[in-house]
C-alpha positions in Angstrom: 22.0 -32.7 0.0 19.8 -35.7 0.1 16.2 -34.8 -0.8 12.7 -36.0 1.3 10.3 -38.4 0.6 8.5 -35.9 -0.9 10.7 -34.5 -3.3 14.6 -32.6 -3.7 15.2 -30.2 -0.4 16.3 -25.6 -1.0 18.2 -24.2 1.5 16.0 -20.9 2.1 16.5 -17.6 3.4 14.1 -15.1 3.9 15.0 -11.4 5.1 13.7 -10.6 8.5 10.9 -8.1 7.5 9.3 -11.0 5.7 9.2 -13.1 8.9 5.9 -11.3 9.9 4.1 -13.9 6.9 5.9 -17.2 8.4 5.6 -20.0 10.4 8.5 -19.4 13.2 10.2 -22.2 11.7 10.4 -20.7 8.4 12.7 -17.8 10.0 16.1 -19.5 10.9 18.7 -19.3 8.3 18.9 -22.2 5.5 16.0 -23.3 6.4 15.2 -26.9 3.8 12.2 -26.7 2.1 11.1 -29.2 -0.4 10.6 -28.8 -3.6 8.3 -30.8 -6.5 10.8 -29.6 -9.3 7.8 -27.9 -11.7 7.2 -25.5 -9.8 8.7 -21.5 -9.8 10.5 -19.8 -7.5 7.8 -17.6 -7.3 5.4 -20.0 -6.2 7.7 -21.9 -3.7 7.9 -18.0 -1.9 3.9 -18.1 -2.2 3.9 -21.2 -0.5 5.6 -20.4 2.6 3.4 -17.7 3.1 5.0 -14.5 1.6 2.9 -12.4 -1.0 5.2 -11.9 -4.2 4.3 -8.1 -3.9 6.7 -8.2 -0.6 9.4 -9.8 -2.3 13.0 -7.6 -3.8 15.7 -9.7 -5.0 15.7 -13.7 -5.4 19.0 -14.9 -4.9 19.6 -18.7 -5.9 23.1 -19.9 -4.9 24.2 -16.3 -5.4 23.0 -15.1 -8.5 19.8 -12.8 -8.9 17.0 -15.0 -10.5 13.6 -13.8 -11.5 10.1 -15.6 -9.7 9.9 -17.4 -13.2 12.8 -19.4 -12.6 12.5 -23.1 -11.4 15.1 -24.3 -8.4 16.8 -27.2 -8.3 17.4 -29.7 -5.1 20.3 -29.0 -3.3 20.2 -24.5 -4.3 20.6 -22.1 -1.9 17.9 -19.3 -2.3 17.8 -15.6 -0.3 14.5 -13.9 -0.2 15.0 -10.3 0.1 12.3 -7.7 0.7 11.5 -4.8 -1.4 14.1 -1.7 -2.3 12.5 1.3 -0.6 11.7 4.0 -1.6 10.1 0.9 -4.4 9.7 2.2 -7.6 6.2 1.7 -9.5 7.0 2.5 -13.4 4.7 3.1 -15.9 2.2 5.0 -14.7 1.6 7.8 -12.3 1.6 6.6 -8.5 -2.1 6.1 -7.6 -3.9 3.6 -4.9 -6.6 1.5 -3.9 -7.6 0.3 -1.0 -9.8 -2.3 0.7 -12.7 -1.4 2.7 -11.2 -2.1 6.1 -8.1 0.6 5.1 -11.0 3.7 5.5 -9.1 5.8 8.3 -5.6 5.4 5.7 -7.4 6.8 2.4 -8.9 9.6 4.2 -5.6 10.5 5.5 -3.3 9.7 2.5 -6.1 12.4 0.6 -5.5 14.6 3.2 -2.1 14.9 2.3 -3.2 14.8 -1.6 -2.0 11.3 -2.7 -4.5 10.2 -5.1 -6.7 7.9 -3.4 -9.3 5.5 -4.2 -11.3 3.3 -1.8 -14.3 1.1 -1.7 -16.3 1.4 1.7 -18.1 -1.6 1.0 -16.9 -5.0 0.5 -17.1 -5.1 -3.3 -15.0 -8.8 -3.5 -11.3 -9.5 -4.1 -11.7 -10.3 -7.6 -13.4 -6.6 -8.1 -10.9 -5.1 -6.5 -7.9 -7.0 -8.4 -9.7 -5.7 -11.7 -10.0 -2.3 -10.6 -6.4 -2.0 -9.9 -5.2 -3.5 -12.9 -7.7 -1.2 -15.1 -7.4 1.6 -14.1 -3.2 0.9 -12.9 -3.6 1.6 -9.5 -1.9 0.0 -6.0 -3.7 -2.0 -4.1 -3.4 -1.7 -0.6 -4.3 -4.4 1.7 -3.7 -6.5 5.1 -5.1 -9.7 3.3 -2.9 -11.7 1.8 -5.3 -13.6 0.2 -6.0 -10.6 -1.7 -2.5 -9.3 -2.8 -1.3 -13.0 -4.6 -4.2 -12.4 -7.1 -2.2 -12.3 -10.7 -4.7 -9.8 -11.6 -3.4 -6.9 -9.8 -1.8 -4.3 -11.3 0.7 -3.8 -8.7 0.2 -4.4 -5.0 1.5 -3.5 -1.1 0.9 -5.2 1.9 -0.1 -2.6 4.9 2.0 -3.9 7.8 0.6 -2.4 11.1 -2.7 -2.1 12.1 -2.2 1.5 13.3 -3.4 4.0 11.1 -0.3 6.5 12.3 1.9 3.8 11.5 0.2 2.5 8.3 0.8 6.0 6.7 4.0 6.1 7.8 5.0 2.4 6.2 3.3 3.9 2.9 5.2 6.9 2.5 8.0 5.8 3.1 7.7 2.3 0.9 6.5 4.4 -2.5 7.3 8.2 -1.5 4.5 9.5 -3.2 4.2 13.8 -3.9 2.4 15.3 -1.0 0.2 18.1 -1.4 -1.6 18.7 1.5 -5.6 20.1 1.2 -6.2 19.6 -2.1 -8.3 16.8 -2.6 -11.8 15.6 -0.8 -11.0 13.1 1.8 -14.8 12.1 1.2 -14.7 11.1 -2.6 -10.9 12.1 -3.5 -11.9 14.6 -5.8 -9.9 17.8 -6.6 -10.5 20.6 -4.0 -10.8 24.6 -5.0 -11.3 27.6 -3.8 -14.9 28.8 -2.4 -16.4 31.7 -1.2 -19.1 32.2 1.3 -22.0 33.3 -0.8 -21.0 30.5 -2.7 -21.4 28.0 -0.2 -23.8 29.5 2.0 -26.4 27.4 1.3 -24.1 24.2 2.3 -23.9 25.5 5.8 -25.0 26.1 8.8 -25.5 29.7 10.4 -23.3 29.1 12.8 -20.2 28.0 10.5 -21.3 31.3 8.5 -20.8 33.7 11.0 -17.4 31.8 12.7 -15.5 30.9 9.1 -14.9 33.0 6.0 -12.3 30.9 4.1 -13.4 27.6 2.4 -12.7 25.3 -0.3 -14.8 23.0 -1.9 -14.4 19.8 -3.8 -15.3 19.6 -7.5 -16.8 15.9 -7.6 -18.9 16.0 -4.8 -19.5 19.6 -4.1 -18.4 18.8 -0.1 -17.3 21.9 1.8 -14.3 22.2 3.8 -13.5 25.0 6.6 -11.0 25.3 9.4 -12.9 23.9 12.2 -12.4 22.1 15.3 -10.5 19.0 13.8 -8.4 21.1 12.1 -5.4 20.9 14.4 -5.6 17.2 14.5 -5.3 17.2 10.6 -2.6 19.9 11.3 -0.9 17.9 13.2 -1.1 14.9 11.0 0.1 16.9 7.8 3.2 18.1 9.6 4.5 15.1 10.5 4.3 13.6 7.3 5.9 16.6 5.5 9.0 17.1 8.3 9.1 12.8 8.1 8.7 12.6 4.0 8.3 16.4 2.6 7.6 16.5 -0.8 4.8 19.1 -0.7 4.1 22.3 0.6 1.0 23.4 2.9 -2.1 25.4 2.0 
């Protein structure tokens, strides 16, 4: 293959759920891209757009090839997207997200995924330190965010529907569900309560209409079956007929 004037041509391939990062005329089959040489396969991916956390298998004229590896002119390179369910070793599944993924945390703790979430804008390099200390997922919809090296491990949220985003996440990582056990406020542990406990938490009129209750450990928030409770019913089921993994309070 002859090369450009700026340098040696790949033939690259991405898969089709990768598309979504692309220029449209990144998303034909061997499509030439130029290379400088130097630079890794991983960063050649980067530079068409697609975060490395969205990336499976790296195929170079066949033969699996890790992101470290430097192409040559003339190669033939297939992108493929992540295995799912993916596989997150060495540490047990936790997540982070950004501040724009609120309506997502509150529901992955609803179903007792462990859960962390910064409702202010703390800065990408705050959040890329706080996944990699305390070895959590970071969960975004900026890009941006997810090619910092300094994440632990990371997952782009596809869809901008909430129904949908929870859906992409359970199925990508397949986390244990146990739904009503932690705070969907702070994602603290939840436990039993009884009234007298809480009495002073609530209003007379919860008082007389509700007499089971939990209560979360951290933040001493009190939870009753009350008017939303259907929706979060309905929300709880669907995930557990769609994924299972946990049984209902």
């Amino acid at each position: 293959m002859l090369g450009s004037v700026n340098g040696p041509d790949i033939d690259l391939t991405l898969a089709p759920e990768l598309h979504v990062f692309t220029a449209p005329s990144k998303r034909a089959a061997h499509v030439p891209t130029t290379i400088d040489g130097t630079s890794s396969l991983g960063h050649v991916v980067e530079s068409v757009g697609v975060p490395l956390t969205e990336v499976g298998r790296l195929l170079v004229d066949g033969r699996e090839q890790p992101v470290s590896y430097v192409p040559r002119g003339g190669q033939s390179v297939e992108v493929f997207a992540v295995d799912r369910p993916q596989p997150v070793p060495g540490a047990p599944l936790r997540f982070l997200l950004d501040v724009h993924l609120g309506t997502l945390a509150r529901r992955m703790r609803l179903l007792g995924v462990d859960t962390a979430y910064e409702n202010e804008d703390i800065g990408d390099p705050a959040l890329a330190t706080r996944s990699a200390a305390e070895r959590r997922v970071l969960l975004s919809r900026d890009r941006g965010l997810l090619r910092r090296r300094e994440i632990w491990a990371g997952a782009y949220v596809y869809s901008d529907s909430p129904r949908e985003q929870l859906r992409d996440i359970l199925g990508r990582f397949a986390p244990a569900l146990t739904p009503w056990t932690r705070c969907t406020a702070c994602n603290g542990t939840l436990r039993e309560a009884d009234k007298d406990s809480v009495g002073d938490l609530l209003e007379n009129g919860t008082q007389r209409s509700y007499d089971v209750f939990a209560q979360c450990g951290a933040c001493e928030r009190v939870y009753w079956r009350g008017a939303h409770h259907a929706h979060l019913e309905l929300i709880v089921s669907e995930a557990l007929a769609e994924f299972g993994g946990g049984v209902t309070a």
